[in-house]
N, C-alpha and C positions, 0 to 999 in steps of 0.2 A: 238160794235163800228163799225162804215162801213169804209173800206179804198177802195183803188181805183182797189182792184180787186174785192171786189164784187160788184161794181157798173159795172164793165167792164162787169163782168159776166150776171148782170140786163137787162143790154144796149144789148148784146151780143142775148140773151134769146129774146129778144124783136125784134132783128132782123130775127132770124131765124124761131118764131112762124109768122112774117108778111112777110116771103121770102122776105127780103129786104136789100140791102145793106147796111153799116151804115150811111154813108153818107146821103141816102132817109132817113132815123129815126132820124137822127140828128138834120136836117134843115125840120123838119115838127113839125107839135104838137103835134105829138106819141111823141117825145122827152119831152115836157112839160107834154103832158096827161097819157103817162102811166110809162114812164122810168124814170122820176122822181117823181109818184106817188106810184112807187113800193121801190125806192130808200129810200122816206121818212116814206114808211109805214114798211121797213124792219128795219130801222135806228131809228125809232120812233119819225122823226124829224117833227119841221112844216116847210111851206115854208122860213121862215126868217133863220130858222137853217140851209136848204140844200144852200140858196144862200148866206149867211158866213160861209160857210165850205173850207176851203182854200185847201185842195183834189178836192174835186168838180169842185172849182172855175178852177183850172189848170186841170183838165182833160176835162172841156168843153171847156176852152179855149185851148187847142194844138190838141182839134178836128176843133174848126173852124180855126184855123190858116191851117190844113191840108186839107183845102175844097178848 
C-alpha cells in the first residue's frame, strides 16, 4: 500500500538524483514523467488509481497551494 511517506520519499529521491529543488520537480513534467511513474510502478497502480487516490490528491494539492 503507498501512503504519503513513501511518495514524499519518491518525489524526495527524484529531487536529489536531478539537483533540484522541489518546487523545479513539481511544476515540470519530471513530476508527471517520472515521480509519478515511479509512484504508480511501486503502488502497482495505473493512472486512474494514482489520480483517485485521496493521499495523492492532498499531497499534490498542499504542494501547489505552497508554490
Amino acid at each position: 500500500m503507498m501512503n504519503r511517506e513513501m511518495m514524499e520519499e519518491i518525489f524526495e529521491n527524484v529531487c536529489r538524483e536531478n539537483d533540484m529543488a522541489w518546487y523545479e520537480v513539481y511544476d515540470s513534467e519530471m513530476m508527471e514523467e517520472i515521480v509519478d511513474a515511479r509512484i504508480m510502478a511501486v503502488a502497482g497502480w495505473t493512472r486512474e488509481d494514482l489520480e483517485n487516490d485521496p493521499e495523492y490528491l492532498a499531497w499534490t494539492c498542499e504542494m501547489g497551494e505552497d508554490l
